[in-house]
MARVO-524775 format. One record per atom (N, C-alpha, C, O, CB): atom name; residue number from 0; x, y, z; residue in three letters. Coordinates in steps of 0.05 Angstrom, whole numbers, plus 5000, padded with zeros to 4 digits. Each point is the difference from the previous one (the first is absolute). Glycine has a CB too. Layout:
// MARVO-524775
(atom "CA",NUM,(X,Y,Z),"Ala")
...
END
This chain:
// MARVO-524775
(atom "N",0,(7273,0226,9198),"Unk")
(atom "CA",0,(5014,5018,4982),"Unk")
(atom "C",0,(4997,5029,5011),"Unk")
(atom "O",0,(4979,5010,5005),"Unk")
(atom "CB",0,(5013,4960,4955),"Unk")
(atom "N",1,(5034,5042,5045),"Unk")
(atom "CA",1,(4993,5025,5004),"Unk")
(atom "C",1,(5004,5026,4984),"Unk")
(atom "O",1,(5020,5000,4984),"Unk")
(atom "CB",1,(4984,4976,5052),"Unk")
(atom "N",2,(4983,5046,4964),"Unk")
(atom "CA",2,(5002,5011,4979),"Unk")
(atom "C",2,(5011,5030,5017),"Unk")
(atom "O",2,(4991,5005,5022),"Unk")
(atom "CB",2,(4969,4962,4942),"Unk")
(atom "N",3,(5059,5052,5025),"Unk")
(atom "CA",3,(5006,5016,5008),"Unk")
(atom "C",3,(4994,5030,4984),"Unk")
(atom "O",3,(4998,5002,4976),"Unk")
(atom "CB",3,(5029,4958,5045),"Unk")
(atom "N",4,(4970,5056,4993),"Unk")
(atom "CA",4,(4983,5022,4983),"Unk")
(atom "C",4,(5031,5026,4994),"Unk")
(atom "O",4,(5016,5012,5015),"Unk")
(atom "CB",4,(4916,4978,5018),"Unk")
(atom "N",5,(5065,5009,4946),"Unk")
(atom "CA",5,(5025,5020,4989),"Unk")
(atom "C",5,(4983,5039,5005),"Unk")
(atom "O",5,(4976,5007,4996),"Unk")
(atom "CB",5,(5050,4942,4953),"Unk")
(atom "N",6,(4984,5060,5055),"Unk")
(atom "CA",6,(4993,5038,4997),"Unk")
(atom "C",6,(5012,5013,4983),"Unk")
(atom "O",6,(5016,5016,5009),"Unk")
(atom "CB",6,(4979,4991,5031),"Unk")
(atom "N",7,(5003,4991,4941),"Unk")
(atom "CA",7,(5023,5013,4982),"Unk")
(atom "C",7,(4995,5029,5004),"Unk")
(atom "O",7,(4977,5008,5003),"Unk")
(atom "CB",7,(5026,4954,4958),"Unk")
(atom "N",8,(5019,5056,5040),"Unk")
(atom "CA",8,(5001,5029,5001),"Unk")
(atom "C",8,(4995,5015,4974),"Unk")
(atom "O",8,(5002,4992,4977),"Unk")
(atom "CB",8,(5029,5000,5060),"Unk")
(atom "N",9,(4964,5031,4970),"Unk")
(atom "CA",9,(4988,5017,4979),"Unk")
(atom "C",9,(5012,5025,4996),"Unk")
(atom "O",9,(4984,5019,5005),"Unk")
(atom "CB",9,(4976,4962,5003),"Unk")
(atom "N",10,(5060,5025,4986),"Unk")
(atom "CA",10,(5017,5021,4993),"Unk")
(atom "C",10,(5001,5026,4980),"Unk")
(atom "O",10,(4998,4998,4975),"Unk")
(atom "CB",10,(5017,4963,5038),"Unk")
(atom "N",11,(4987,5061,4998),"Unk")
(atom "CA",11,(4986,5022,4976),"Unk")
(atom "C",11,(5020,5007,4992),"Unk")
(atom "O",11,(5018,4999,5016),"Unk")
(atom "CB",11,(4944,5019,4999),"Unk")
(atom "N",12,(5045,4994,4954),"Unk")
(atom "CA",12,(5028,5007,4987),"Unk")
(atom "C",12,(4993,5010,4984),"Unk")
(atom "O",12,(4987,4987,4983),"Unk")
(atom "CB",12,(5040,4985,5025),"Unk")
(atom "N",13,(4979,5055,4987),"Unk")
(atom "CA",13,(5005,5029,4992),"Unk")
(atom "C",13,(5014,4988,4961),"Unk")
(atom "O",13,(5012,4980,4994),"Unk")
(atom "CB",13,(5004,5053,5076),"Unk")
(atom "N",14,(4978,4987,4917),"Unk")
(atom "CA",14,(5013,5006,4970),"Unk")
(atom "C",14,(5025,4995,5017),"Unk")
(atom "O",14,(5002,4975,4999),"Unk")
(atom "CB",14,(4968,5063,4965),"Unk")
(atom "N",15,(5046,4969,5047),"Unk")
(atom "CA",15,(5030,4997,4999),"Unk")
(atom "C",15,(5017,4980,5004),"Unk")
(atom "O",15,(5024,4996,4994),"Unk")
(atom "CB",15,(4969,5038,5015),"Unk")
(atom "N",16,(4982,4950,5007),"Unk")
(atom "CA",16,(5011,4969,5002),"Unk")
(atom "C",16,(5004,4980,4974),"Unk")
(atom "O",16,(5010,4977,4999),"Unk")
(atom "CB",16,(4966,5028,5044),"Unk")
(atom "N",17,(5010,5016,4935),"Unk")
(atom "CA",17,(5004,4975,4968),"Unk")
(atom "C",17,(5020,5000,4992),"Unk")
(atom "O",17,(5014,5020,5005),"Unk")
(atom "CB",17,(4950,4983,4975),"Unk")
(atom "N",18,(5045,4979,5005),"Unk")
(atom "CA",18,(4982,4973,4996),"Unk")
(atom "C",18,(5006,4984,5028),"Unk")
(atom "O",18,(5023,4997,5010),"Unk")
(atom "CB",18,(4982,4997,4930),"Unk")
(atom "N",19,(4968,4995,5071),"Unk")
(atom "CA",19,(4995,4985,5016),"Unk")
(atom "C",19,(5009,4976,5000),"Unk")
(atom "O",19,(4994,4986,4981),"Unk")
(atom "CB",19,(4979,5038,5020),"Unk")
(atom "N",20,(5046,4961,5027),"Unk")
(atom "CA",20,(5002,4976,5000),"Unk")
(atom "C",20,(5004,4994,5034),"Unk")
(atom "O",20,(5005,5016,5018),"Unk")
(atom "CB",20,(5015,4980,4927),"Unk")
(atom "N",21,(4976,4975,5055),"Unk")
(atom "CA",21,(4996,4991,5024),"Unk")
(atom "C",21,(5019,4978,5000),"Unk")
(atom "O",21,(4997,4978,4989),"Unk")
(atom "CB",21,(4956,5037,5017),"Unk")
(atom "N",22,(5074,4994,5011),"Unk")
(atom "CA",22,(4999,5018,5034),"Unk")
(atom "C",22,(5007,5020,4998),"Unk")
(atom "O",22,(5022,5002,4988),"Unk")
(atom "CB",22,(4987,4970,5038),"Unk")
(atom "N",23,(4978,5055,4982),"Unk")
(atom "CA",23,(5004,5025,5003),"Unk")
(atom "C",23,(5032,4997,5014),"Unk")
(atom "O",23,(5012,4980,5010),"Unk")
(atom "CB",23,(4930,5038,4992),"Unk")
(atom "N",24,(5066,5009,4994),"Unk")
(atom "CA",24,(5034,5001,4995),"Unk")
(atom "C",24,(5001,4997,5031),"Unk")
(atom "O",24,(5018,4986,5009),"Unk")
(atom "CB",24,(4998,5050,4943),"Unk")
(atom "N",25,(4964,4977,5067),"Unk")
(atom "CA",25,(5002,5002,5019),"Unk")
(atom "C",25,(4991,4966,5027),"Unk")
(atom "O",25,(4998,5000,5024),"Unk")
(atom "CB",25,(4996,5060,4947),"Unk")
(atom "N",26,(5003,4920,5011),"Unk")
(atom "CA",26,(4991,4981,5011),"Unk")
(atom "C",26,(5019,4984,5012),"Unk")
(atom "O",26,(5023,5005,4995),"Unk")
(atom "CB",26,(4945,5000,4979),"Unk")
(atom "N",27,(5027,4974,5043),"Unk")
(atom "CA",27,(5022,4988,5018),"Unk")
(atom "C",27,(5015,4980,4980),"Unk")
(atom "O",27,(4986,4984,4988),"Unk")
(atom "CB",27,(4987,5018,5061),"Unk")
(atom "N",28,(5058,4997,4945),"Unk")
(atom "CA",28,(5001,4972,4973),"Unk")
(atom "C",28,(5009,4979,5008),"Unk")
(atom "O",28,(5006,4985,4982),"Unk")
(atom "CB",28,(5005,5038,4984),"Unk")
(atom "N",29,(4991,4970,5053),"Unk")
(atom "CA",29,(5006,4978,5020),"Unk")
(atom "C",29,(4975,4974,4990),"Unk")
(atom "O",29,(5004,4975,4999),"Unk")
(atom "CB",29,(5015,5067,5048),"Unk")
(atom "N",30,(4959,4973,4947),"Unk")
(atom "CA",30,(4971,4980,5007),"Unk")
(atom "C",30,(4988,5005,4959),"Unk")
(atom "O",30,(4984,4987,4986),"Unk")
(atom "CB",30,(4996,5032,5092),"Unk")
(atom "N",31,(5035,5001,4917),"Unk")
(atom "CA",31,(4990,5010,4976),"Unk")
(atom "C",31,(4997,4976,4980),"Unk")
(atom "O",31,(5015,4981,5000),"Unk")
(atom "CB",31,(5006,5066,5009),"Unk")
(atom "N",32,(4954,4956,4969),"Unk")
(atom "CA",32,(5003,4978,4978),"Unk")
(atom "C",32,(5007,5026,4977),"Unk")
(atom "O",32,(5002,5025,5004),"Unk")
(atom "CB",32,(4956,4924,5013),"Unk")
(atom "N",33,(5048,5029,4950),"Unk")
(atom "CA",33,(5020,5013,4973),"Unk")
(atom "C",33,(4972,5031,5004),"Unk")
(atom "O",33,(4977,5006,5007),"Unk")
(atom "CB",33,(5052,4933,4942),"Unk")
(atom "N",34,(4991,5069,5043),"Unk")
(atom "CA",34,(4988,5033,4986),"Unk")
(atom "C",34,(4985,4995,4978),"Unk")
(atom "O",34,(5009,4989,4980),"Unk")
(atom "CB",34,(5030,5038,5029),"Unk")
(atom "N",35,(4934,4983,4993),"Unk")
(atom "CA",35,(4981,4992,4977),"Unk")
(atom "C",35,(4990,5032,4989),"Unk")
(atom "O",35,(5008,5014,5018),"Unk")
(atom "CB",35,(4972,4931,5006),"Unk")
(atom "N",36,(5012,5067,4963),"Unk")
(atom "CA",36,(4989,5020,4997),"Unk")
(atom "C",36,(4966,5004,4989),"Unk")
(atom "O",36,(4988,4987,4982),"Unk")
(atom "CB",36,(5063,5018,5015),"Unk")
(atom "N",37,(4942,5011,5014),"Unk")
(atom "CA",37,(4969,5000,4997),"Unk")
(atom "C",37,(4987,5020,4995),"Unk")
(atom "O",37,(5001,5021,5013),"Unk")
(atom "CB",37,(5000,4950,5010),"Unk")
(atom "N",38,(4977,5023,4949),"Unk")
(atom "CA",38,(4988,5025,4989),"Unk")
(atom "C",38,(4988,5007,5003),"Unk")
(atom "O",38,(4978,4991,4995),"Unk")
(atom "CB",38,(5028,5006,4988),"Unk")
(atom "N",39,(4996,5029,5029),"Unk")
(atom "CA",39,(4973,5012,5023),"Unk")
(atom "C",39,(4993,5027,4978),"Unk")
(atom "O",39,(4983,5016,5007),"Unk")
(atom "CB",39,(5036,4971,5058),"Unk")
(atom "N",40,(4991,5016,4915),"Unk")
(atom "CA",40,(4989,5032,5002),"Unk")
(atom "C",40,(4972,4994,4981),"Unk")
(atom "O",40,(4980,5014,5004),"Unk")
(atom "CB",40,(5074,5021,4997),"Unk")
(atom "N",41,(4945,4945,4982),"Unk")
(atom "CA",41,(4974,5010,4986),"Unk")
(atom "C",41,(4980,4996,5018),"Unk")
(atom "O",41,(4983,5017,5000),"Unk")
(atom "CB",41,(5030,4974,4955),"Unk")
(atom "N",42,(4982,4979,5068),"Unk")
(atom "CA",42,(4972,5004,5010),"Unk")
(atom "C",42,(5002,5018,5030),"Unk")
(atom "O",42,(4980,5006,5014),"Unk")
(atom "CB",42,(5002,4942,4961),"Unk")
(atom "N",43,(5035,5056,5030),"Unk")
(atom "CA",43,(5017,5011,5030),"Unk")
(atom "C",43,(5003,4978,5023),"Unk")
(atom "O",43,(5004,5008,5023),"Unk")
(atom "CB",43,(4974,5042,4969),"Unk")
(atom "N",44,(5020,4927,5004),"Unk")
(atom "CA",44,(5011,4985,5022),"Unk")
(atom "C",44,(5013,4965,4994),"Unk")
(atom "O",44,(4985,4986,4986),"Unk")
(atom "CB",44,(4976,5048,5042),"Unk")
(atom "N",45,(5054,4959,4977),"Unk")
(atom "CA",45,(5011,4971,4994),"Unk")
(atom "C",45,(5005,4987,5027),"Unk")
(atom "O",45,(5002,5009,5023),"Unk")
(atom "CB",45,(5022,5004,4932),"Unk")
(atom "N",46,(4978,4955,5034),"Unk")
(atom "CA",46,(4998,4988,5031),"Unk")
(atom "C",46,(5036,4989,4980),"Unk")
(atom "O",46,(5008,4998,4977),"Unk")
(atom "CB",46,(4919,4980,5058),"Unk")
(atom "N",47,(5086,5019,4997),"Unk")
(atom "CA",47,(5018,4979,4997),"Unk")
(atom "C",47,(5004,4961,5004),"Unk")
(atom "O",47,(4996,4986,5020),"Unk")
(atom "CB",47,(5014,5064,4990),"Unk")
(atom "N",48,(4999,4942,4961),"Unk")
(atom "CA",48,(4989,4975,4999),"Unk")
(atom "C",48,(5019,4977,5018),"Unk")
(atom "O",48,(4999,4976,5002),"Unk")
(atom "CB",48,(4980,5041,4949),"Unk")
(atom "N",49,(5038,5006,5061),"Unk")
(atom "CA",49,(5014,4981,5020),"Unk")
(atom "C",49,(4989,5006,5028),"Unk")
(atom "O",49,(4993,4979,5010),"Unk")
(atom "CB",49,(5051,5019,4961),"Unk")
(atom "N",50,(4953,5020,5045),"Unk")
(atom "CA",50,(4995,5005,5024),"Unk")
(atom "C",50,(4973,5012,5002),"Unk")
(atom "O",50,(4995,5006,5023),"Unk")
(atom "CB",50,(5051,4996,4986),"Unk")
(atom "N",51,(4933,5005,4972),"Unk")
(atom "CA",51,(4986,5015,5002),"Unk")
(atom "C",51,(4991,5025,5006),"Unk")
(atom "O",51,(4976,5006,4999),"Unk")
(atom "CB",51,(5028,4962,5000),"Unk")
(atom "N",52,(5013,5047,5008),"Unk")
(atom "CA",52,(5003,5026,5008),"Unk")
(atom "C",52,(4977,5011,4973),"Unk")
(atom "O",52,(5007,4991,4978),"Unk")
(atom "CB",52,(5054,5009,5050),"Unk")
(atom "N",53,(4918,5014,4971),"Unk")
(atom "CA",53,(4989,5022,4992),"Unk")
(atom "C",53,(5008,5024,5001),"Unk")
(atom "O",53,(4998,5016,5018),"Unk")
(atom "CB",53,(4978,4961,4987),"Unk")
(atom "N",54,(5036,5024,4967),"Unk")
(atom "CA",54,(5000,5031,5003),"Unk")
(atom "C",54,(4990,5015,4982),"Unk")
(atom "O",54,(4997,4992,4977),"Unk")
(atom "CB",54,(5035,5004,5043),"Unk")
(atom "N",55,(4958,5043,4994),"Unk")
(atom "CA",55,(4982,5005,4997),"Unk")
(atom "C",55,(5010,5035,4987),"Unk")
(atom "O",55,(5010,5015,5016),"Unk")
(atom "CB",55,(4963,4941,5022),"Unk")
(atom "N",56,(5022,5051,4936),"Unk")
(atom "CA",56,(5009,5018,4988),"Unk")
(atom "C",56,(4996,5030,5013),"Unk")
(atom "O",56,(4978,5008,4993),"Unk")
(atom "CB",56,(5014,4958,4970),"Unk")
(atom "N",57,(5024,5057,5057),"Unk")
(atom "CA",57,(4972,5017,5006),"Unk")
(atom "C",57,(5000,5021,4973),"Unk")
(atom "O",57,(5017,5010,4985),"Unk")
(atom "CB",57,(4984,4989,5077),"Unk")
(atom "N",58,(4981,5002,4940),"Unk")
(atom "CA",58,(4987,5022,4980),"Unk")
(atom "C",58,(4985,4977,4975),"Unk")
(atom "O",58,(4990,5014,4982),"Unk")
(atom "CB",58,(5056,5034,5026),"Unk")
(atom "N",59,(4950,4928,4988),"Unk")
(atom "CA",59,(4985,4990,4990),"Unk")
(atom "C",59,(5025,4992,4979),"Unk")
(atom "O",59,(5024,4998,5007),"Unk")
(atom "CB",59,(4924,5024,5009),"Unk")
(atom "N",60,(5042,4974,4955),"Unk")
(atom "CA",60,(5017,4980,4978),"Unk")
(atom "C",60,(5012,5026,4985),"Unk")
(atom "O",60,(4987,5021,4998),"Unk")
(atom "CB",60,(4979,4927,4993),"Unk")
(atom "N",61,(5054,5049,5000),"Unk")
(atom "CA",61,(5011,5021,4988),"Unk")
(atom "C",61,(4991,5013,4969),"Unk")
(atom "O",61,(5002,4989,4978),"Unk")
(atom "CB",61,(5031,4991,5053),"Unk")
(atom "N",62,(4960,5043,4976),"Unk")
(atom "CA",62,(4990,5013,4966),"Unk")
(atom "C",62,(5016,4996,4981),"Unk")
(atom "O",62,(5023,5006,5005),"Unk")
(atom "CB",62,(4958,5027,5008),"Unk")
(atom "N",63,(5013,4956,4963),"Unk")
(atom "CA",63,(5013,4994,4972),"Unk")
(atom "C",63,(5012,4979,4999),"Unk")
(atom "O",63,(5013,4994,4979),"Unk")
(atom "CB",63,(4992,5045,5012),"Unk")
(atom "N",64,(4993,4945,5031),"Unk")
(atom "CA",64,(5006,4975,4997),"Unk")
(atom "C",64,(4994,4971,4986),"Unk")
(atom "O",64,(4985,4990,5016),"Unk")
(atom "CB",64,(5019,5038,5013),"Unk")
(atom "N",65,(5000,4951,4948),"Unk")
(atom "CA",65,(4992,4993,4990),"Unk")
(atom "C",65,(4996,4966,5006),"Unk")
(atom "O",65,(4987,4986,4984),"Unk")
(atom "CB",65,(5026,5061,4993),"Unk")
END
């Protein structure tokens, strides 16, 4: 059995990128999976449950967020 080791990438995205979803607008769509969106601002980071991509809030989780 062989087992193959995935790297999922780790992507940093700014307040202006919200609301967050994965595939960024800028991603290839040829290979792309459905548009999911993901809630990063209260802890500041979400994984994607299709490709794994981490991404990573900068400036941390957003104030007044609930």
């Amino acid at each position: 059995m062989s087992q193959t080791l995935h790297t999922a990438r780790v992507v940093e995205v700014t307040e202006k990128d919200l609301p967050l979803h994965c595939p960024l607008p800028a991603e290839t769509v040829w290979n792309a999976h459905p548009r999911v969106f993901l809630p990063i601002e209260e802890k500041g980071e979400a994984r994607c449950p299709y490709c794994g991509t981490l991404y990573r809030l900068k400036g941390g989780p957003v104030a007044g967020h609930h």
